[in-house]
C-alpha positions in Angstrom: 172.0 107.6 254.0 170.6 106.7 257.4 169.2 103.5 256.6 172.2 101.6 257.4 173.5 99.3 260.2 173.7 101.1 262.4 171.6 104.0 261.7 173.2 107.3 261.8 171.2 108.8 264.6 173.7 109.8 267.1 177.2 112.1 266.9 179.5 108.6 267.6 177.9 107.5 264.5 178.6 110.7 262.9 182.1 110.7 264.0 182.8 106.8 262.9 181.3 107.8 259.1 183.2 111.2 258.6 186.9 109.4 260.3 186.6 106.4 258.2 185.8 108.4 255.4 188.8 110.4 255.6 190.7 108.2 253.8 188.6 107.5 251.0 189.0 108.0 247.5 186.0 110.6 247.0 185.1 113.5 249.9 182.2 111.1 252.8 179.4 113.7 253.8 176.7 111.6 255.9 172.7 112.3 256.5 171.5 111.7 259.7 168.4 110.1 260.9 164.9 112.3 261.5 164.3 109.3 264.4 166.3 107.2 266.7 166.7 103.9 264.9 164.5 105.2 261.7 161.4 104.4 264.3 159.3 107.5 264.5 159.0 107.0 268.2 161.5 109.7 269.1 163.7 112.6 267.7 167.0 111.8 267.0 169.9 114.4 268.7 170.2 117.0 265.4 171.5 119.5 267.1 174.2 117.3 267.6 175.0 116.1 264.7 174.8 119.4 262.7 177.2 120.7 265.2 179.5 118.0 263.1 178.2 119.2 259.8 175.3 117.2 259.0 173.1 119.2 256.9 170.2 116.5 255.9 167.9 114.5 257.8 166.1 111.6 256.9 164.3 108.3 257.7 164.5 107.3 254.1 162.8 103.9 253.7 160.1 104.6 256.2 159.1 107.9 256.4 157.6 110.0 259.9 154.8 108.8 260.4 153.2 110.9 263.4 152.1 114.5 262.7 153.1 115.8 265.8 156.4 114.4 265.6 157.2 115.8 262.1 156.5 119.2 263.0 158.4 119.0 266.0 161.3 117.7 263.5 160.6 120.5 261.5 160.7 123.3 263.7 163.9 122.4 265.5 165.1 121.8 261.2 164.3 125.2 260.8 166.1 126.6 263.8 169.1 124.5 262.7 169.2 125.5 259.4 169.3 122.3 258.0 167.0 120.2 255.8 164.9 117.1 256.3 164.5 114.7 253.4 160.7 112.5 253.4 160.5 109.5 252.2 156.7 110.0 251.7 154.7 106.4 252.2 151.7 106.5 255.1 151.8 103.0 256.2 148.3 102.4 256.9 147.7 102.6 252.8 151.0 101.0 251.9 151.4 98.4 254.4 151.6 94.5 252.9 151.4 96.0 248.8 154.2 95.2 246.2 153.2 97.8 242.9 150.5 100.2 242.3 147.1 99.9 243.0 145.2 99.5 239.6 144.6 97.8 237.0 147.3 95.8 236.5 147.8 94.8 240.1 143.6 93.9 239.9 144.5 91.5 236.7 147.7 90.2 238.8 145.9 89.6 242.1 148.5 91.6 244.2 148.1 94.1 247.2 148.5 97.1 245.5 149.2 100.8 247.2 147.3 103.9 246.3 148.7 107.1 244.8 147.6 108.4 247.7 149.4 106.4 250.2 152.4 108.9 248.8 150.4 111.9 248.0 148.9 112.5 251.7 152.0 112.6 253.3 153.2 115.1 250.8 150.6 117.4 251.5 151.3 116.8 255.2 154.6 117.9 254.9 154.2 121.0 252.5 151.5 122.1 255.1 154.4 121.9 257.8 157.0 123.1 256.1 154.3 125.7 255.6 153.8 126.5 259.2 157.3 125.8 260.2 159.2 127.3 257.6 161.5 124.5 257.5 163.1 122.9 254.4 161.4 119.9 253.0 163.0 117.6 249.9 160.6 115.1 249.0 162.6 111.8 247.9 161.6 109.7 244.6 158.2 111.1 244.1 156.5 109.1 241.7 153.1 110.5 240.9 151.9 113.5 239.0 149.8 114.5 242.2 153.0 114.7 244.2 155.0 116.9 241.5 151.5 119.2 241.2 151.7 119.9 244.9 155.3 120.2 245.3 155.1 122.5 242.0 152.7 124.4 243.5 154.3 125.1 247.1 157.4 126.1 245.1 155.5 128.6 243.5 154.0 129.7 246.7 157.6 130.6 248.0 157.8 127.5 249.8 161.4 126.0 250.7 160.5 122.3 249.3 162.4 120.3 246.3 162.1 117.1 244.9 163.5 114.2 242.4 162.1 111.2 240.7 164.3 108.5 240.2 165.0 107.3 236.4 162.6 104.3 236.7 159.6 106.5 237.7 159.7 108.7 234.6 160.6 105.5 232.5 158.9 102.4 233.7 154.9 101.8 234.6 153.3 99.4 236.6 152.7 97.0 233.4 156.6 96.0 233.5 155.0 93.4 236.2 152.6 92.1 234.1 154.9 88.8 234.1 155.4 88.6 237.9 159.3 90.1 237.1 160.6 91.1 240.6 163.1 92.8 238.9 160.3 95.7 238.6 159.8 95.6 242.4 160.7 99.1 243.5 160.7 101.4 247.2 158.2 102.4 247.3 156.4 99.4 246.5 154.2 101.5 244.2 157.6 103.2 242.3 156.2 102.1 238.8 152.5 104.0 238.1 150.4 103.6 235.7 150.7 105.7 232.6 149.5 105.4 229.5 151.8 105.8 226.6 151.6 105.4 222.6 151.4 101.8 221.8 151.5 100.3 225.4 148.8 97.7 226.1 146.1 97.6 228.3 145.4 94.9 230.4 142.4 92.4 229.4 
C-alpha cells in the first residue's frame, strides 16, 4: 500500500519495491499513490508507474479530497486501464472524531464522525466513475448506506467493488463504551452502531 515511508508515488519508488521484492519469500506487487505524497494537491505520475505494472491506485488513509482532482484521477484511470482504490473519509465531517457519531459517543463525550462523513464521498465517486467510466474499489466500507449505493451502481453496470473489513461486520460502536482504544479503528468511525439481540443500549 502507498501509505508508507516513502510513499509509492513515483517509478524509483516502484522500482526499489518490485527489486527488493524479488527475493522475497511470496511474489511483491505494489499500489501506487492517487497523489504525490498521499496530499491531494497533485496527481501522482500513473502513467508511469503502470508502465512498471502497477494496476491500483490509492491514497488509502486519507482519501481525494477535491472533486476536480478525482475526476481528473479518474479519467486518466480509465485511459490506463487500471483501478483506483478510495479510502472514503471527507475530512471536513471526520476531522478531530475517534468512533461514530451517536449515541454512544453522546454518553462518552467524544467527537464522533457521521455516517455521512463516509457515505458522501461514496456517492462522489460512484457519480465519477459514472461519468468517467473508470474503476472504483471502495476500501473498508462500514455503513449500510455505503453497501446500498455501491450495491446499487453494481447493478447499474457500474465498474465499482468493495470490502468491509472483519471488525465492521463484527464489532459496533458500544465495544468503546469502556474507553478501550483497542476498538479505535481507520476510519475513526470503523465500528457503527447496530443493534443486535441482547446488546445493551446506552442509559
Amino acid at each position: 500500500m502507498p501509505n508508507t515511508t516513502p510513499v509509492v508515488d513515483c517509478a524509483a519508488v516502484v522500482r526499489e519495491v518490485l527489486e527488493l521484492g524479488r527475493n522475497a519469500l511470496v511474489e511483491v506487487h505494489t499500489s501506487g499513490a492517487i497523489t504525490v505524497g498521499r496530499e491531494g494537491a497533485k496527481l501522482a505520475p500513473m502513467a508511469e508507474m503502470a508502465a512498471l505494472g502497477v494496476k491500483v491506485f490509492t491514497d488509502d488513509g486519507t482519501g481525494v479530497q477535491d472533486d476536480r482532482l478525482m475526476r481528473r484521477a479518474l479519467e486518466y484511470a480509465s485511459g490506463l486501464g487500471v483501478t483506483l482504490a478510495q479510502h472514503c473519509e471527507v475530512s471536513s465531517l471526520s476531522e478531530g472524531t475517534c468512533m461514530h457519531e451517536g449515541a454512544w459517543s453522546a454518553r462518552l463525550g467524544l467527537a464522533g464522525q457521521p455516517s455521512e462523513a463516509e457515505e458522501l464521498m461514496v456517492m462522489r465517486d460512484i457519480a465519477l466513475a459514472r461519468m468517467t467510466g473508470a474503476k472504483v474499489h471502495f476500501q473498508h466500507l462500514s455503513t449500510a448506506g455505503s453497501v446500498a449505493m455501491v450495491a446499487g451502481a453494481r447493478a447499474g453496470g457500474l465498474a465499482v467493488t468493495a470490502e468491509a473489513a472483519p471488525h465492521h461486520f463484527t464489532l459496533t460502536d458500544a465495544c468503546c463504551r469502556d474507553y478501550d482504544a483497542t476498538f479505535k479503528g481507520a476510519p475513526a468511525s470503523a465500528l457503527r452502531s447496530r443493534r443486535r439481540r441482547g446488546e445493551s443500549r446506552p442509559g
